[in-house]
TIMARDREN-705612 format. One record per residue (C-alpha): x, y, z; residue in one letter. Coordinates in Angstrom, 1 decimal, decimal comma, padded with zeros to 4 digits. Layout:
[r [X; Y; Z]; a]
...
This chain:
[r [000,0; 000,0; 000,0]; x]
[r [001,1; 003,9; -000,5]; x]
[r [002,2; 005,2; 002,3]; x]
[r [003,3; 002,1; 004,7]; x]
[r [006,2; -000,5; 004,8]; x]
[r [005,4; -003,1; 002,1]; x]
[r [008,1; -005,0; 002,7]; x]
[r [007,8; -008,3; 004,8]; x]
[r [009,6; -009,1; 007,9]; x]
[r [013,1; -010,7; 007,5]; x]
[r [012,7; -014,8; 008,6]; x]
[r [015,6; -014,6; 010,3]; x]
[r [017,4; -012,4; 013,2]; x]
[r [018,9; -009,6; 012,2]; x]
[r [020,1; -007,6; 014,9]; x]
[r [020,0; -008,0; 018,9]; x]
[r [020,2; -005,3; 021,5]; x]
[r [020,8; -006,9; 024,5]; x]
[r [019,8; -004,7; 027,9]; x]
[r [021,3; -005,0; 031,7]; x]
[r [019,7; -008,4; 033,7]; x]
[r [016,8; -007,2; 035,5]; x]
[r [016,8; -007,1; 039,4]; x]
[r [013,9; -009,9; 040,5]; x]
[r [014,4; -010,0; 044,1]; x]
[r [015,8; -008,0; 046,9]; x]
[r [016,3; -007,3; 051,0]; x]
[r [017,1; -004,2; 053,1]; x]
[r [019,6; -005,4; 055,3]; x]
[r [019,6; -004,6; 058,9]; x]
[r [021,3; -001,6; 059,3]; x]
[r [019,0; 000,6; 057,2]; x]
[r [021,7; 001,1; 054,0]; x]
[r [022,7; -001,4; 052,5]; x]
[r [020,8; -003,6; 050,3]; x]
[r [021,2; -006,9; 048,5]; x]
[r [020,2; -007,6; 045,0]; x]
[r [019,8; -010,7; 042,7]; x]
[r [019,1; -010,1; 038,9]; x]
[r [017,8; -012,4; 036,2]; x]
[r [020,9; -014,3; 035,6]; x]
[r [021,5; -015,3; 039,3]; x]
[r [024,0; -012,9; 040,0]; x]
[r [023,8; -010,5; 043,7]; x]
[r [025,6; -007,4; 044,3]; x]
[r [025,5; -005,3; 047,5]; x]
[r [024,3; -001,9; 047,0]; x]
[r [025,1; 001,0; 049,9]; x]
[r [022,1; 003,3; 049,6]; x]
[r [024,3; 005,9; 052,0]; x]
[r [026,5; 007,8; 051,4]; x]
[r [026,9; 007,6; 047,2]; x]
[r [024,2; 005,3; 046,5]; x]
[r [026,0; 003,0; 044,4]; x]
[r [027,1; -000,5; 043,8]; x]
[r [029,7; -002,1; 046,8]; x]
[r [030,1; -005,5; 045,4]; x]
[r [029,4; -008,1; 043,0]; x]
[r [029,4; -011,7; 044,1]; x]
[r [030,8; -014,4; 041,9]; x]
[r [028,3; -016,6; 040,1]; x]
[r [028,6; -019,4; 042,6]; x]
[r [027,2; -017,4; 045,5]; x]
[r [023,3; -017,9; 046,1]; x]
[r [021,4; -015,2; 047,1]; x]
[r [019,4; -017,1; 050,7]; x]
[r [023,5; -017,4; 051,9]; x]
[r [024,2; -014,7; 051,3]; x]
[r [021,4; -012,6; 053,0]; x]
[r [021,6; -015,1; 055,9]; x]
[r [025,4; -014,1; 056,5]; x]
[r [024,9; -010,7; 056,2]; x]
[r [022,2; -010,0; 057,7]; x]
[r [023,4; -011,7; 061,4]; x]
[r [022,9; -010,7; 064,5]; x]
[r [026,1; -009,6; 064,5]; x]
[r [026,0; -007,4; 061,6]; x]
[r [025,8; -003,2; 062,3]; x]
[r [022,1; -002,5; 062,9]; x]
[r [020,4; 000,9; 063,1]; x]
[r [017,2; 001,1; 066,0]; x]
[r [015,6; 003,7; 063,5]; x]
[r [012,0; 003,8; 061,6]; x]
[r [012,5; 002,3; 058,1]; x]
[r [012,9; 005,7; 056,3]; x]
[r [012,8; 003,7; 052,6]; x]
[r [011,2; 001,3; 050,7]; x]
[r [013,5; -000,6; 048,1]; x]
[r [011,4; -002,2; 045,1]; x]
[r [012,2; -003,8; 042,0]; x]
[r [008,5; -004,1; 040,1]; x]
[r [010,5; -002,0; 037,2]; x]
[r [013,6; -004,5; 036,7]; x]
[r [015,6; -001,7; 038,3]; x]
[r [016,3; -001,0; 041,8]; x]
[r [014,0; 001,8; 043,4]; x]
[r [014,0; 003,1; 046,6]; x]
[r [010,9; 005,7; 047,7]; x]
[r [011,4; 008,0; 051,0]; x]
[r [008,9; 007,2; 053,6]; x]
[r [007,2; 010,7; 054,4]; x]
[r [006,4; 010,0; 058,3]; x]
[r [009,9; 008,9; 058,6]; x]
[r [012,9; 009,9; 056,1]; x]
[r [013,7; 012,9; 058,3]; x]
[r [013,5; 010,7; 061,4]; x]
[r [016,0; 008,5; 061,3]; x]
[r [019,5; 009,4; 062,3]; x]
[r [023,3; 007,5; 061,9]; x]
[r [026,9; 008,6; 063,3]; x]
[r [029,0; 010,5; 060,6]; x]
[r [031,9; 008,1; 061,0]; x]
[r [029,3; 005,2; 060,3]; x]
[r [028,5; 007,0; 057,2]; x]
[r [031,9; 007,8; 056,5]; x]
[r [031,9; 011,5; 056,8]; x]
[r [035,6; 012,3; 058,1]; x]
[r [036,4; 015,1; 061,4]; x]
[r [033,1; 014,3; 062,7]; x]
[r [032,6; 010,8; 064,1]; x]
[r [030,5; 011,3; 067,3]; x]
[r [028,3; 013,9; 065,2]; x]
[r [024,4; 012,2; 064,5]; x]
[r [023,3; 013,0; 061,1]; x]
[r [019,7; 012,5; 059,1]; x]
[r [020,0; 009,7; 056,8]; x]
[r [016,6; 011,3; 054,5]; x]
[r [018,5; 014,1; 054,4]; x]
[r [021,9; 012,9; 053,6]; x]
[r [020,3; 010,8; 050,6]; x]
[r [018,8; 014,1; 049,1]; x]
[r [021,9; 015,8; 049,5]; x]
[r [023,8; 013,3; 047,9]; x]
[r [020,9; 012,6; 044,8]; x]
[r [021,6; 016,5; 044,0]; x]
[r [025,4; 017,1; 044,5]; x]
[r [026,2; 017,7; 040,9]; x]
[r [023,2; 020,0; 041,1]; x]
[r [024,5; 022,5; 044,1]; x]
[r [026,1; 025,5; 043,5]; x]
């Protein structure tokens, strides 16, 4: 027809774009900012949601995800006795996390837990810190 593609569909593959492995399960550890991740292809990573929001570590292949979240989430591990200040979901493939408005400004942590140098005994807002740290490149 005028106007349209009149041209059939190749029968075979011409090109693939491949895209990241989705993230299809994950667990806020106990101290409030760390989180681990499994994707689509098995693999975890630990992601630190304070202070740069970014990707700690990869495991290797062989790790499982139930082993991992059982060692690292111990009694034993560093745990913070504040509200839950985040939700962490991955309905998008992605991770996403989403302030909780009753508690992101709530919830406090030491500076030298955080890693914020000269001022260890100092309590800081984690809501806060995550903000200021989302719009860094954004300050003046």
């Amino acid at each position: 027809g005028s106007g349209g593609c009149s041209e059939a569909p190749p029968s075979h593959r011409v090109a693939t774009i491949r895209g990241s492995a989705a993230v299809k399960r994950l667990a806020v550890l106990p101290c409030k900012r760390r989180i681990l991740t499994e994707d689509t292809r098995g693999l975890c990573a630990l992601w630190e949601v304070l202070p740069r929001g970014s990707c700690v570590r990869r495991f290797d292949a062989g790790e499982k995800y139930d082993k991992l979240l059982a060692e690292l989430a111990e009694p034993t591990a560093q745990r913070t006795y504040s509200a839950s200040w985040f939700t962490a979901s991955a309905r998008s493939g992605a991770l996403e996390l989403t302030l909780c408005a009753s508690s992101a400004f709530n919830a406090e942590g030491y500076a030298s837990e955080l890693g914020i140098a000269g001022q260890e005994d100092f309590r800081v807002n984690l809501g806060e810190q995550l903000l200021c740290a989302l719009f860094a490149s954004w300050r003046e």
